[in-house]
C-alpha positions in Angstrom: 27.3 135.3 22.1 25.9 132.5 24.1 23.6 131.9 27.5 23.5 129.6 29.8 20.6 127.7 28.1 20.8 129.6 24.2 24.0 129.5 22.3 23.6 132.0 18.7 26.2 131.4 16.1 26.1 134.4 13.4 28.2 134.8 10.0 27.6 137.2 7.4 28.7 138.0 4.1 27.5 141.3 2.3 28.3 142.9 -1.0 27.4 145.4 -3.4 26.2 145.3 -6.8 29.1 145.0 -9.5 30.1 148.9 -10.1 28.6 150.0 -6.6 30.4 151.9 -3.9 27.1 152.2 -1.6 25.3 148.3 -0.6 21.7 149.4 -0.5 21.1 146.5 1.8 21.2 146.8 5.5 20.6 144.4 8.1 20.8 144.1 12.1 20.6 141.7 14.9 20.7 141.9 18.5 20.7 139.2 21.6 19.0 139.7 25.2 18.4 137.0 27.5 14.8 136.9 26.3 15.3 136.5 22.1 17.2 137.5 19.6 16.1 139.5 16.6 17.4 139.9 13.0 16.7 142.1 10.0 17.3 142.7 6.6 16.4 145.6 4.9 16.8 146.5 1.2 16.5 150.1 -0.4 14.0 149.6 -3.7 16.6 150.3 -6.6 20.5 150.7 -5.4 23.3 152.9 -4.3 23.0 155.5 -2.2 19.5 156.5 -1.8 18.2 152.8 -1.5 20.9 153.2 1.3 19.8 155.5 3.0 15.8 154.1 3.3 17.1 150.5 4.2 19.1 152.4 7.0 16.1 154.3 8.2 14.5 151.0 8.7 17.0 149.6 10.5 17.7 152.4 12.9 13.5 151.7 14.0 14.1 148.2 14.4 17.3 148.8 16.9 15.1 151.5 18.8 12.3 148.8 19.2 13.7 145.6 19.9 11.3 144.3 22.1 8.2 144.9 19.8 6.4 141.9 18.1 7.4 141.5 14.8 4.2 142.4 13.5 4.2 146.1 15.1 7.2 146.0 14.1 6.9 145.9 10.3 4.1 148.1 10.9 6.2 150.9 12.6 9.0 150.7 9.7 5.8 151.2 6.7 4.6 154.0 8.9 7.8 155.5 8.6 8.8 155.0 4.9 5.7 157.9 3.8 7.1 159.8 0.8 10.7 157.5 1.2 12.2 155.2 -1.2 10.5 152.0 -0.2 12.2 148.8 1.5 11.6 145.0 1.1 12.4 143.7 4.6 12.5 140.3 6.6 12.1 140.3 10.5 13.0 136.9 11.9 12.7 136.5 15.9 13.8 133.9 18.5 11.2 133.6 21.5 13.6 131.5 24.4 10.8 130.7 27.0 8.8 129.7 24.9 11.0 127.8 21.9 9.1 129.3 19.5 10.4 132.0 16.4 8.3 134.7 14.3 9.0 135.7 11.1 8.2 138.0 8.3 9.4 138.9 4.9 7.6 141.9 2.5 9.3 141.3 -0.7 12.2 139.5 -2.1 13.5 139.1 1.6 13.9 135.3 1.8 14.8 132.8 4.4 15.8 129.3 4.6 15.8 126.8 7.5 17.9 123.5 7.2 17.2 121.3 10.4 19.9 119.5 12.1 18.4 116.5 10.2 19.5 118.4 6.7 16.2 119.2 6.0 15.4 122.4 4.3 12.8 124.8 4.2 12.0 127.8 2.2 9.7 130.4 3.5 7.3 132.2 0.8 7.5 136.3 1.6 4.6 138.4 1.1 4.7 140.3 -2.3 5.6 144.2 -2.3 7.3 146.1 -0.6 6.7 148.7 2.5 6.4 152.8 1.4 4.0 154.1 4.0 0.8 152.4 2.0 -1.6 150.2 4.3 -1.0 146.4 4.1 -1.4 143.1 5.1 1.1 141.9 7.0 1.5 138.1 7.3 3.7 136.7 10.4 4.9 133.0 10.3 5.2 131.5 14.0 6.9 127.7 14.5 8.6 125.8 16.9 12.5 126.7 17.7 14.6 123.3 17.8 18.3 122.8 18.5 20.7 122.7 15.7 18.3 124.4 12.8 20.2 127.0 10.7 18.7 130.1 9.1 19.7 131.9 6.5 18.2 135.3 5.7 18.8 136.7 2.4 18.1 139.6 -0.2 17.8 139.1 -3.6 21.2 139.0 -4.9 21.2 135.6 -3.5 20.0 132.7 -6.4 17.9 130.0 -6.2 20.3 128.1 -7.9 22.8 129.1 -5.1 20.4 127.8 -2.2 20.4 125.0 -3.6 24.3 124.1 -3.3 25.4 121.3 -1.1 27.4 123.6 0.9 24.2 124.8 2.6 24.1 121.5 4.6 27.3 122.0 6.2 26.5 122.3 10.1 28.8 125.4 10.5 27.5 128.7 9.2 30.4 130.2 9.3 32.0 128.0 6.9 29.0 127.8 4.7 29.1 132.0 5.0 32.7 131.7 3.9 32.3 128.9 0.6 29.5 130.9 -0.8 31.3 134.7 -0.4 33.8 133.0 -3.0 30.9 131.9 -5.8 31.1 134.4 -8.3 31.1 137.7 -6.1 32.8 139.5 -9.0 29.5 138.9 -11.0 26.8 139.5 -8.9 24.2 141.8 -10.4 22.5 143.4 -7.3 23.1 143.9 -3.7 23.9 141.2 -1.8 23.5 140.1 2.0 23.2 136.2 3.8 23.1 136.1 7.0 23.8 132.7 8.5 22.0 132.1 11.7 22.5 128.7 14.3 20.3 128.2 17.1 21.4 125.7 19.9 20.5 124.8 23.2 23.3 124.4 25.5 
C-alpha cells in the first residue's frame, strides 16, 4: 500500500477472549492519496452482542471516510442510541499537511515510538460512546517519517507495551513476537494494530 511520496506498512493481530467464538472488537483502515484512516472499536462487555455494536460503528466510519475525526466520533455516538455502547479510537494521517488526528473514548489506547525509539502513550478520554452527549477531545501533532503506531484495545497490558520488542523498526515482526505472548491466557478481546508511516 504505498504512494509516490507515502509508504503505509500495516500488521495486525486480533483475538478473542479465552472461551469466545465471537471477538467483540472491530477495527478498520483505509488509504486514499489524501490520508489514511484507522479504527478500533470495542463492543462494552463481549461476544456476540458487543459484536455486533463495535460492527455498527465500523460500518459508519467506512461510509465516512473523508469526515474529520471529530464529526466522526460524533456520528458513531449518534448512532449507538438505545445500542450496546463502544469505546473507540480514530487515528488519521493528513499527507499535505504532515500532520495526524487522533481520538480514543475509553480504553482504546495508542502508542507512538519514533524512529529515534522514543515512545509515547496517548491518554484516551474516559467512557465510552451510547448516544449520550459528550466531550470529545481530538489530539493533532506533526506526522514524521519512520514513527510507528500501535492502536490497541484493552486486552493489551501495560506490562506488554512495555516489552523491548516494541522497538523493533518492523511492525510486522513486532505484530508477530507479541501474537505468541500468552494468547492462550488472555482474559478479554484482543486487537493491535501496528501502523508505519514513511515518506518515500
Amino acid at each position: 500500500m504505498s504512494t509516490k511520496k507515502n509508504k503505509i506498512q500495516i500488521a495486525i493481530h486480533q483475538i478473542a477472549k479465552k472461551g469466545n467464538y465471537h471477538c467483540g472488537d472491530s477495527y478498520f483502515y483505509t488509504k486514499t492519496d489524501d490520508e489514511f484512516v484507522c479504527a478500533i472499536a470495542d463492543g462494552l462487555g463481549s461476544g456476540e452482542y458487543a459484536k455486533e455494536s463495535s460492527d455498527t460503528v465500523i460500518e459508519i466510519i467506512k461510509a465516512n471516510i473523508h469526515a474529520s475525526v471529530e464529526a466522526l466520533v460524533k456520528k458513531c455516538n449518534k448512532e449507538l442510541w438505545g445500542k450496546r455502547g463502544v469505546v473507540l479510537g480514530i487515528l488519521k494521517f493528513h499527507f499535505k499537511s504532515k500532520t495526524y488526528s487522533y481520538s480514543s473514548i475509553g480504553n482504546i489506547g495508542m502508542m507512538t515510538v519514533s524512529g529515534q525509539g522514543r515512545k509515547k502513550r496517548n491518554i484516551p478520554n474516559a467512557g465510552y460512546l451510547a448516544g449520550y452527549r459528550r466531550t470529545i477531545k481530538v489530539i493533532q501533532e506533526k506526522l514524521e517519517h519512520g514513527t510507528n503506531f500501535y492502536m490497541f484495545s484493552d486486552g493489551v497490558k501495560d506490562a506488554d507495551l512495555s516489552h523491548k520488542i516494541f522497538l523493533n523498526r518492523d511492525v510486522h515482526a513486532v505484530i508477530n513476537q507479541y501474537s505468541q505472548i500468552n494468547d492462550e491466557k488472555r482474559d478479554d478481546d484482543t486487537t493491535l494494530i501496528g501502523i508505519c508511516y514513511e515518506e518515500v
